[in-house]
N, C-alpha and C positions, 0 to 999 in steps of 0.2 A: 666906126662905132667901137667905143673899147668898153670892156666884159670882162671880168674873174675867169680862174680857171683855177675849180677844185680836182683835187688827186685825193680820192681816198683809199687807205687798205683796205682788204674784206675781213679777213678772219679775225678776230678780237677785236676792228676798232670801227665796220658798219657791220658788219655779220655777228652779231653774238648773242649767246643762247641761244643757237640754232633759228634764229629770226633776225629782222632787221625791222626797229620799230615803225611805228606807225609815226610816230615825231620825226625822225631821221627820212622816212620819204615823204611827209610833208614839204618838212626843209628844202630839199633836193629839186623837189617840185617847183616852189620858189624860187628856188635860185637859179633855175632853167626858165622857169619862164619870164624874169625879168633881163635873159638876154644871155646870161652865164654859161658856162661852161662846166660838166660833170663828169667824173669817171672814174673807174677803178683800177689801183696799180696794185699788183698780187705776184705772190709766189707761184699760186695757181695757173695750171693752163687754163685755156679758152672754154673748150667744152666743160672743166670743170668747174670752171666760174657761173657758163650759162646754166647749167645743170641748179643751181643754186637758183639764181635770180629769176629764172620761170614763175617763180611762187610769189613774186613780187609785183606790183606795178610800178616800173620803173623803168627808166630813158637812159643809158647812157650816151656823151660823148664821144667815148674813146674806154679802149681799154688795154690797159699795158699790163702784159701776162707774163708769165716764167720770169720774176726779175728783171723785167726791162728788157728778155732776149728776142720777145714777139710784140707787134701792135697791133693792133685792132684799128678801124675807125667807128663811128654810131652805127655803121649799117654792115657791122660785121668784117669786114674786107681786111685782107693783112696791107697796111703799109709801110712794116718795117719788120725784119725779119734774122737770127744770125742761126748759125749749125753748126753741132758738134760734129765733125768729122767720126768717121767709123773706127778709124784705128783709134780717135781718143775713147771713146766710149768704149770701146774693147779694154782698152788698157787701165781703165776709170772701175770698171765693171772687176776686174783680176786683179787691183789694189787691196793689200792683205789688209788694210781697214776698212775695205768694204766688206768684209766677209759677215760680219754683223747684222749685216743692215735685212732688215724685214723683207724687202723688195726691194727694185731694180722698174724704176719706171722711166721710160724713154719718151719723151712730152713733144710732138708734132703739133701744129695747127689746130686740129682738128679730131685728133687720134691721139690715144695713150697705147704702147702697148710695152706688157709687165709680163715683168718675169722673176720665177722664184716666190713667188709670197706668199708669206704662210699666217696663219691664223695668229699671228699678233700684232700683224699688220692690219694699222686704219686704214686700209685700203680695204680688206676683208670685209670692214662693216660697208664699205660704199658700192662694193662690186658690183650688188645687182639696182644700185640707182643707175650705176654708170653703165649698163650693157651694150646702151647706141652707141658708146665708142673706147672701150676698154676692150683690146685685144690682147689675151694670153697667147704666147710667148716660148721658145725655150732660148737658151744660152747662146746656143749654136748658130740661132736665126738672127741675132743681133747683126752680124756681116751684112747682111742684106736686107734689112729694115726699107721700104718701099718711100719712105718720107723724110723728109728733113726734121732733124730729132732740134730740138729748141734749148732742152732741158733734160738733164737726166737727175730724178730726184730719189735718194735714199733714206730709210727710218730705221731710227735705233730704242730700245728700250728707256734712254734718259737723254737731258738735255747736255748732260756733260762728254757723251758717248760721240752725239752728235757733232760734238766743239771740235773734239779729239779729230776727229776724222775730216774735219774741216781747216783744220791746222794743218794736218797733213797731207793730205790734198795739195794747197794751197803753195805748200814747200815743195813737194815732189813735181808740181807742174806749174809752176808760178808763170811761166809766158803765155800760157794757151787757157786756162781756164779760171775762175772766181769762183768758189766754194763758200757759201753762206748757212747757215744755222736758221731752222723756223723751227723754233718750241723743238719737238723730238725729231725734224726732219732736217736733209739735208740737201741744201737744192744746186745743180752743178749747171755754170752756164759758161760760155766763152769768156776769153781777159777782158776784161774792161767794161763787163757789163752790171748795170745791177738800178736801183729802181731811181737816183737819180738821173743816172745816163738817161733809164725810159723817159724821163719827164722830160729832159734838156731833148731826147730825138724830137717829142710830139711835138714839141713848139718849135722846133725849127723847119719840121715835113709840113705844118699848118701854116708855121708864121703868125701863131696866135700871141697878142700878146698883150700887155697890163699885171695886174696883180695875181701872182699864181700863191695857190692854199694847196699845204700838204699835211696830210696828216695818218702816222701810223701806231705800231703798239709795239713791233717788237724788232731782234736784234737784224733782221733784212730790212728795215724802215730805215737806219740811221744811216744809210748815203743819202736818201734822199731827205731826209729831216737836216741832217749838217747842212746839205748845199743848198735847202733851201728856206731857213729857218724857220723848219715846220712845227705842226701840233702833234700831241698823243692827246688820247683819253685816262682819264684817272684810273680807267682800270690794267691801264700800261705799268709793268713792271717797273722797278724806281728807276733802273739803269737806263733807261729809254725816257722817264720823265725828267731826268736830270738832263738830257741833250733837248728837248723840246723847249720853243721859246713860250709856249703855251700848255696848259691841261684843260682838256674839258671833259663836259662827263658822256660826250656825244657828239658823231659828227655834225648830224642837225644843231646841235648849241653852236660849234664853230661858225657853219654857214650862217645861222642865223647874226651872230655875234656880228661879224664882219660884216655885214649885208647884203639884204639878195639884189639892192639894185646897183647896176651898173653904174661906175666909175670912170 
C-alpha cells in the first residue's frame, strides 16, 4: 500500500498563538485516516513537545525532536538516537560566547536538566508547566549528568546575538557538532545532524515510502525544506519563503491541498 508522509514544525507553522487550530487537526485527522502518515519534526525535545500536545486531540506518527538528534515512533519509543559527549558539552558550556546565554539546557529523552537561568529566560515562564521533568542543575554536575544529553540549547536576548554565537560555535568546532539558530534560541546538536537528516533517518528505520510533505517557518527548517522541496506558511519570515517551493496559510491548507487520500 503506498501513503504520504507529512513532516510538520511546531512552533510557528502547526503551533501558533499558543493553540493549534481546529482546521489544522481536522486535516491531520484526514490525512491519517485515509492511510497517511503524520508527525512532528522540532527543535524541541520530547517531553517538551508532549507537554504541548496533551491539550490537543491528536495522533502522531513519529516525532523527530532536538533537530533530528532523537526519534520517536507513534507509541513514544526512541528509535534513533545521537549524544553529545561530556567533554563536549563542558567545553560548549565555557565558550566565551556562551556566556550570554539565558540558560544552559542539556535535552535527554525524557529529561531536561538546566542550569543557570535566570528571569529572562523563556524557560522562566515554562518552569512550572515543565516540573514532571525539568531538573535544576549546577555547573559543576554537568560531568556527571545521568543520561545521554541529545541537545544542548542556549537563549540570547536577539536573534542576531544568537547568529553570532552560532557562527562561532560552528568555526571553533566544526567536526563534532551543528550549531542552528531558532528565533532567540540556540540549539547544539552532533555534526551532521539537523531536521533533514531526521526525515531521510525515519524513512530509512521504517522503509516508508511514496510522496514525503515538509513543511516549516524558520531558519532550522531549511535543510530539510532544500532537500526536500518543502512548504512554509505565510506567516514564515520572507528568508524562509523565498526557499520554500510552496506558502500556505496553514498546515491543514497544505494537507488538504495535496490530498488526504493515498497515492
Amino acid at each position: 500500500m503506498s501513503f504520504k508522509v507529512a513532516a510538520s514544525d511546531f512552533d510557528g507553522t502547526l503551533f501558533r498563538g499558543e493553540t493549534i487550530s481546529a482546521e489544522d487537526l481536522a486535516a491531520i485527522k484526514s490525512w491519517r485516516a485515509a492511510g497517511n502518515k503524520f508527525g512532528i519534526v522540532t527543535g524541541r525535545c520530547y517531553p517538551m513537545l508532549t507537554s504541548r500536545l496533551k491539550d490537543f486531540d491528536i495522533t502522531l506518527d513519529f516525532a523527530i525532536c532536538d533537530n533530528g538528534a532523537i526519534i520517536f515512533d507513534g507509541a513514544g519509543q526512541v528509535i534513533f538516537e545521537t549524544e553529545l559527549s561530556t567533554e563536549l558539552l563542558l567545553a560548549l558550556m565555557n565558550n566565551a560566547c556562551a556566556a550570554k546565554s539565558f540558560h544552559f539546557l542539556f535535552e535527554a529523552a525524557d529529561e531536561i536538566f538546566c542550569v543557570g537561568l535566570t528571569e529572562k529566560s523563556w524557560v522562566w515562564r515554562e518552569r512550572i508547566n515543565w516540573k514532571n521533568f525539568l531538573t535544576f542543575t549546577d555547573a559543576a554536575q554537568v560531568a556527571t549528568l545521568p543520561k545521554k544529553i541529545n541537545q544542548l540549547a542556549l537563549g540570547f536576548d536577539t536573534a542576531e546575538e544568537a547568529q553570532v554565537a552560532a557562527e562561532t560555535l560552528n568555526r571553533e568546532f566544526a567536526a563534532q557538532i551543528f550549531a542552528q539558530r531558532n528565533t532567540y534560541s540556540l540549539d547544539i546538536v552532533t555534526a551532521g545532524i539537523n531536521k533533514a537528516q531526521g526525515v531521510e533517518t525515519l524513512l530509512r528505520l521504517t522503509d516508508w515510502r511514496g510522496k514525503i510533505l515538509v513543511i516549516g517557518d524558520e531558519a532550522n527548517d531549511l535543510p530539510m525544506l532544500r532537500r526536500f522541496g518543502g512548504c512554509t506558511v505565510s506567516t514564515a519570515k520572507e528568508y524562509v519563503q523565498r526557499e520554500a517551493s510552496a506558502v500556505f496559510d496553514s498546515v491543514g491548507a497544505m494537507l488538504n491541498h495535496f490530498g488526504a487520500a493515498s497515492s
